[in-house]
N, C-alpha and C positions, 0 to 999 in steps of 0.2 A: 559639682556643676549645678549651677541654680536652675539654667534653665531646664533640668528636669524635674523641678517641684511642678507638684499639683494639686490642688485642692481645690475640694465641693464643698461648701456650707450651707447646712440646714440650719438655720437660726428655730429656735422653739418654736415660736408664734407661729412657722409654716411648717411645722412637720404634722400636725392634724391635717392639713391639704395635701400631704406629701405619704406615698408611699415608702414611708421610710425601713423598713424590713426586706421589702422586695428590691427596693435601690442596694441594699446594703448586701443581699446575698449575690446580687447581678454584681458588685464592683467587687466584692470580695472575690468572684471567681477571675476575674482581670487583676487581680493583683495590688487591689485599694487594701486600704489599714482603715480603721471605725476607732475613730477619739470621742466619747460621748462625755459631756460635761453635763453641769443643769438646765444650762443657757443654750447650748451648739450640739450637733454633729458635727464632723468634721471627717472627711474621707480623703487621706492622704495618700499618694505615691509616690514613685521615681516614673515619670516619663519616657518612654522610649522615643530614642532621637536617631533621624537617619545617619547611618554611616559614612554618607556622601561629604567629607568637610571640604570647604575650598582652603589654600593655602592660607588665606587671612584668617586671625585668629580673632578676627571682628566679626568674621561673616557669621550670622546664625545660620546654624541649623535646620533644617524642618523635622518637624515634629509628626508624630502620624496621626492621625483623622481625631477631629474632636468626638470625644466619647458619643451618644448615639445620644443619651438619654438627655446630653446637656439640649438638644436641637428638639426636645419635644415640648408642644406648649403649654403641660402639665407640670415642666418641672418649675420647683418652684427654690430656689436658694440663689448661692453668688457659685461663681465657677474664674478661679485664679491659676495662674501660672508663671512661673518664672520668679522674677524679683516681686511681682505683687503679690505672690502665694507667700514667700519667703518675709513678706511686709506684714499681713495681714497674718499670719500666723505669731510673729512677736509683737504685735499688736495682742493676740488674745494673752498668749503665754505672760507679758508683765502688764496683763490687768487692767490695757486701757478700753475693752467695750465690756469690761465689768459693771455691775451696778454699783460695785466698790470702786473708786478710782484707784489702781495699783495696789489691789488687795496682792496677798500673793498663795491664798489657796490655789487658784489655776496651776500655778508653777506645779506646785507639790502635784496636783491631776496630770499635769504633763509629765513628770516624773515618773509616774506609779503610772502611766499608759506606755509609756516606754518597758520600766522593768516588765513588764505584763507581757512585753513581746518578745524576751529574749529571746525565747525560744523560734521564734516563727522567723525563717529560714530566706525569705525572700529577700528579692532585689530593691524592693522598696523600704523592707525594714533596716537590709543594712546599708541603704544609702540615707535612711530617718534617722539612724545610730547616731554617723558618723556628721550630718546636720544638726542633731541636738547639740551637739558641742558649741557650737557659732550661736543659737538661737538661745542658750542658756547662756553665754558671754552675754552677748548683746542684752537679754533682760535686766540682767544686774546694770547693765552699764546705762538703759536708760531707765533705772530706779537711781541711781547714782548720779546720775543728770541732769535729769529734767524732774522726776517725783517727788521733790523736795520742797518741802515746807506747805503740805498741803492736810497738815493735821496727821492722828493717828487713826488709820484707812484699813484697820484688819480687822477680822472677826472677834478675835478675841476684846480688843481693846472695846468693841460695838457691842459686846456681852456684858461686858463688865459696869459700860454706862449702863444697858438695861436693865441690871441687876445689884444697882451700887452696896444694899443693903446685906448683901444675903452674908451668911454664915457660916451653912453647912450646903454644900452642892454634892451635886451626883451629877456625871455625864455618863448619858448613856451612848456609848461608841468609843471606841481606842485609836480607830483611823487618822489620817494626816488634819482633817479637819479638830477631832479631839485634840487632836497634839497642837494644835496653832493655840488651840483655843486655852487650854490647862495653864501656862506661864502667865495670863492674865488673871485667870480666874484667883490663883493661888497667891498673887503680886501681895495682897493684903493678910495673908495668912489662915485663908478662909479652912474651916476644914473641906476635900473636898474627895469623892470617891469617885471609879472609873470602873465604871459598872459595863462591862462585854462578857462575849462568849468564850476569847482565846484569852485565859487569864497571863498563861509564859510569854506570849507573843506581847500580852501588853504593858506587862513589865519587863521586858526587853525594849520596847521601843522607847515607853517614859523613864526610864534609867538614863537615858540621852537625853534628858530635857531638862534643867534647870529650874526649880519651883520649889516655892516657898511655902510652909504652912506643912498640917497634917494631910497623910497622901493614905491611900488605901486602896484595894480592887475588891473587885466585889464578880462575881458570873453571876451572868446574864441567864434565868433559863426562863422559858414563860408561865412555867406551873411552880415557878420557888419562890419565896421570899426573898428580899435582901435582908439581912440580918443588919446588925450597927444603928448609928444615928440616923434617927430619919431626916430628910432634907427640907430647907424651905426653900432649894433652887432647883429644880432639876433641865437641864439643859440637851435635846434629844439632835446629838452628830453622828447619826448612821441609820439609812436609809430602811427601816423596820416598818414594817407594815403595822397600820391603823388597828387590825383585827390583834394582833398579836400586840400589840404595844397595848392598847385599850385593855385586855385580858389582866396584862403584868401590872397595869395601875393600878386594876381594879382588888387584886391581890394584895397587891403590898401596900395600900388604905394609906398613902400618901398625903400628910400634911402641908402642900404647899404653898409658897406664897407666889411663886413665878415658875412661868412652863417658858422656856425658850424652844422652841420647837424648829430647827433648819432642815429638814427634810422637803426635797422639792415636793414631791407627792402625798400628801397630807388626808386628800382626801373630806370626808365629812367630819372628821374628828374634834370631840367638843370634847368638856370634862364637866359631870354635872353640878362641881362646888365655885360658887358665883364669884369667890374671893379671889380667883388665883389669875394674876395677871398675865395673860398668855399674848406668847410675840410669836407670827408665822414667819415666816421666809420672807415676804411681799411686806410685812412690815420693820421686819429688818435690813433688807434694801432700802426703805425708805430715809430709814437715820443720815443716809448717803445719798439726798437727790441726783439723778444724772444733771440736772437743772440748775444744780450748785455752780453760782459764776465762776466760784475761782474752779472747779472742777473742770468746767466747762473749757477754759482758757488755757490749762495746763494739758487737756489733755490735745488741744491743737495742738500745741507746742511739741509733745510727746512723739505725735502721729507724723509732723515733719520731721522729724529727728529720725523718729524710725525708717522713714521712706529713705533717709539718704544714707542711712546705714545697710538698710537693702541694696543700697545700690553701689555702695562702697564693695560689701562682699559680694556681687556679682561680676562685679570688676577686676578680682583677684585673681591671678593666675600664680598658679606654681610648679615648679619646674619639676617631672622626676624622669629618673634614672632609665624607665621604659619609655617618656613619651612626655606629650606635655597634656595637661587639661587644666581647664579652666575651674577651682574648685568654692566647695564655700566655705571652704578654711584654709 
């Protein structure tokens, strides 16, 4: 049933104005779920809807009282429901208020925020379960769609320009961003190591991955050495703190030629050898203007598409064997 979607959005740029710990422990005790990306918050639930239906299965609902906090003049984000939550959530999930136009690390984030809640037992997560299904159809379908022919718009591919020369790489991270990233880096046969702390977890996960060239792992600890070829790429996808990462470089007396650095929080973090060409976050988004016309124009195109596929599955009903409801699959 859609129209029990709901969602709060805290975009970055207003969660410094935004009590966002105390919003989050207040809705978590009401039954919200916390989707935190690099760009959003996101507080999702299931809606409680009155039990009073009329005979028509047109009639809406009423919903119970708008949450307390949306009505105060502090708060500061968007506040959706229904088929516009439902819109504006596969809008984030395939990528179009990215700074990548249809990147598709979000997805994987949406993935791994979902496994992260199997466990948690409520009304809101098993009605998020059984909505991912529809919201993971419909991504593919408007990458299959509408996302077409607007270049190659992933991380990895945006690494691999920034770093056309390189040779020997080290990533340090095994996460879903590593793994987007590694099939590129590898494309030309580079040597390249995957430098983390869970070494079984990460050769389980890149056993699944298709790459070319010489592969190795290497642990992650902050007072060890990496032992092997030293790198003239090293590329930093897992969120490791400045103090602790600074420490490990400063250990293993790194030769390089390029820091890719994608960690949201960075911090003051410099590296004192003048030669090494380093890319943050903010200028790795750049490779990708939001600005880009053709960008611009597909991602219209995208956002109507998605609107009427919202509205398509808000429109479905199906029939069961207890009763009837209106569902979103």
């Amino acid at each position: 049933m859609l129209r029990k979607l709901e969602i709060v959005h805290i975009p970055k740029k207003l969660q410094k104005s935004t009590d966002l710990n105390g919003l989050e422990i207040e809705l978590k005790a009401d039954g919200w779920l916390t989707w935190n990306t690099c760009l959003r918050t996101l507080f999702i639930r299931a809606r409680e809807i009155s039990k009073k239906y009329g005979s028509s299965f047109t009639e809406k609902p009423s919903f119970t009282e708008k949450p307390s906090f949306i009505e105060k003049s502090s708060f500061r984000g968007e506040h959706f429901v229904g088929i516009d939550a439902y819109a504006f959530l596969l809008e984030v999930v395939s990528g179009i208020h990215s700074p990548i136009l249809g990147e598709t690390e979000v997805l994987g984030q949406f993935k791994e925020f979902l496994r992260g809640h199997l466990a948690v037992e409520t009304k809101s997560m098993k009605y998020l379960q059984r909505l991912s299904q529809s919201i993971q159809q419909d991504a593919k379908l408007v990458r299959s769609s509408v996302l077409l022919d607007i270049g190659s718009r992933t991380y990895g591919s945006i690494v691999r320009k920034l770093a056309p020369k390189a040779e020997k790489v080290w990533i340090l991270g095994s996460g879903h961003l590593a793994q987007e990233i590694a099939p590129w880096i590898s494309a030309k046969g580079q040597e390249t190591t995957i430098v983390c702390r869970n070494l079984e977890k990460a050769r389980n996960e890149f056993s699944k991955i298709v790459c070319k060239g010489s592969w190795s792992f290497a642990q992650f600890m902050q007072n060890l050495r990496v032992s092997g070829p030293q790198p003239d790429t090293l590329i930093i996808a897992a969120p490791i703190k400045t103090p602790t990462l600074s420490e490990w470089l400063e250990l293993n007396q790194l030769s390089l030629q390029n820091l890719i650095d994608l960690r949201e929080d960075r911090g003051s973090f410099t590296l004192q050898a003048s030669a090494v060409s380093i890319t943050d976050l903010q200028s790795f988004f750049n490779q990708f203007s939001q600005a880009d016309l053709k960008a611009t124009e597909v991602r219209g195109v995208a956002m109507d598409f998605i609107r009427k596929r919202a509205q398509y599955r808000g429109e479905r009903i199906e029939h069961r064997p207890f009763g009837w409801d209106d569902l979103c699959a």
